[in-house]
Each structure stands twice: as C-alpha cells, then as structure tokens.
N, C-alpha and C positions, 0 to 999 in steps of 0.2 A: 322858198318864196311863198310857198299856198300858207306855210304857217304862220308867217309874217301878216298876208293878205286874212286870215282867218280871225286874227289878233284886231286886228287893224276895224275890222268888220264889226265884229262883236266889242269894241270898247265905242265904236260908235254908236250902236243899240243902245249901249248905257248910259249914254251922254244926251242924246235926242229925246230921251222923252220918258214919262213913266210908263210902266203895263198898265192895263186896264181892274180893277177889282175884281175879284169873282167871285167872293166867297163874303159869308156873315161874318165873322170876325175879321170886323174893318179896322179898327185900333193893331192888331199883331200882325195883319196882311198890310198893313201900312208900314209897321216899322220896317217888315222884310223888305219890302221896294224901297225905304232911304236905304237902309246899309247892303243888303246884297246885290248883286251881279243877275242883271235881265237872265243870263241860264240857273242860274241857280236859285231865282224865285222863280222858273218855271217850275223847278222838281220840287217847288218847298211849297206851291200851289194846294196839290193832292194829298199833303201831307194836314192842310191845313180841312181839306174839307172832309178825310179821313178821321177825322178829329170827332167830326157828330154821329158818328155812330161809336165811341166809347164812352164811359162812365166811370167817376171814381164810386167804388162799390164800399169799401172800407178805407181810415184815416187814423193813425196812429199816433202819439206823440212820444217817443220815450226816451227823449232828452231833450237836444236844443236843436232837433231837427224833426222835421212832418215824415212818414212813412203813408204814403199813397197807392192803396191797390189798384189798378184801372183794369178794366175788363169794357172788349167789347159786348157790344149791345145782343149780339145774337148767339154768341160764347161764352156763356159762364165760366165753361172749364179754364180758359184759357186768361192767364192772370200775369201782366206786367207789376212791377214796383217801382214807383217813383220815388226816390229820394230827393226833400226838399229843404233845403233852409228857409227859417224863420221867414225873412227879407227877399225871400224868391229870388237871390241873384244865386246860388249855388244849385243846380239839379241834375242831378244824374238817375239812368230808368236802366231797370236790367236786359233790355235789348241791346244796349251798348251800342245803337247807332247813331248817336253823338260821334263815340270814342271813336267809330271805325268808319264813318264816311265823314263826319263834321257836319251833318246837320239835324235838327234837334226830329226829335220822331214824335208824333202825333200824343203819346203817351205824356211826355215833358208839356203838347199844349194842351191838352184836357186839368192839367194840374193849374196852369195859369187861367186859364179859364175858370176854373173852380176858385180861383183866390182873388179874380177880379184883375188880374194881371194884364192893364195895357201895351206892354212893352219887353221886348224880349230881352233878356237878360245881356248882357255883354258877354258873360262866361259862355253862352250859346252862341256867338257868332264869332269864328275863325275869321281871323284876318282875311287869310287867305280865299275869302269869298267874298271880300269885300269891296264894294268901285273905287276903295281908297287903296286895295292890295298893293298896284302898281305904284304909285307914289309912294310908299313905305319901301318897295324895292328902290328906285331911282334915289332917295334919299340917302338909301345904307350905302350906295354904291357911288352918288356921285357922279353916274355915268348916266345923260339924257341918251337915249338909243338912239333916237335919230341924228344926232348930230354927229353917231359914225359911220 
C-alpha cells in the first residue's frame, strides 16, 4: 500500500505544476522539466550547474564525428572524452554515466553548451524517466491499474 500511496504522490507532483528554474542554462533546464519526472530533474539539477566549472580544453575531428576533451576548471590533470556527432543527437563521455544510471553527466552538457545546443538530445533521455513512462507501460499492456 505505501508503494502504491508513494506512486500516487509523486505522479501527482508531476502533474500539478512545474519546478522552479535555478540555474543559467535556461533553454536545457527547460527541456529537462518538459520530458523528465519532478525526481529526476531534481538529481539532473546539480548536474546542470556542475556544468560551469568545466571546460572543453581540446576538440578533435577525425572523421565524421567531434572528440571533446572537458576538464574541470580547477583539475587539469583530470580529463573526460566526449564523443559527439556532427548533429549533436549521438553523445557518449568516458564516465559512462549515461550508460550506467541513464542520466546524461555534466561532461555530455558542457559539449552542448559549447555547440550552442538548446535542447537535449532524445538519445539522452530514457523513457523510463519520462512523465510519459507510465503511459507507454498502460499502452503495451492494455491494462489501466486502476480499474483493478
């Protein structure tokens, strides 16, 4: 029952209203409050403002894709790799926290930020974090919950 009531709680947060802005990148902090989930632009918040203290330091081209070095501001030593496509809908960083929590890491928004990137790619947002999640389940399955 608490998980049911916990469910029930937090789809109502998502439905009632937006969060508030808090960060300067207002175009990418926007697209996250339409597609994700009131929790999960809380955590994607910090990630956001995480963001101005790195830097792309060096920029690559050696095909038909961008190689992005970002390095924090206070850390030289210390060196991610953004892989980008051309069209900024493809990017993956060698932190792998895309691949292993599903949400894009500060590293992937310093590279859209450096490209002028309004909007977050689709390839960066899991379903599964999305206020549409639930509706893509109810649909595959047919079955509305509450009516059993």
């Amino acid at each position: 029952m608490f998980v049911r009531a916990k469910e029930v709680e937090a789809d109502f947060e998502c439905v009632k209203g937006d969060p508030m802005m808090t960060t300067n990148l207002k175009y990418l902090e926007w697209c996250v409050v339409e597609n994700y989930t009131q929790s999960i632009f809380y955590l994607f918040v910090p990630i956001l403002d995480r963001a101005y203290v790195m830097r792309v330091v060096d920029s690559k081209v050696p095909g038909s894709y961008f190689i992005h070095t970002v390095s924090r501001y206070d850390t030289p030593e210390k060196d991610w790799h953004v892989v980008a496509s051309y069209e900024m809908t493809e990017l993956r960083c060698t932190c792998m926290r895309m691949e292993c929590f599903g949400v894009s890491c500060e590293y992937i928004i310093v590279v859209l930020v450096l490209n002028n990137v309004h909007e977050i790619s689709k390839s960066l947002i899991l379903p599964r974090w999305t206020k549409d999640a639930k509706m893509g389940a109810v649909e595959l399955t047919g079955i509305i919950w509450d009516s059993l």
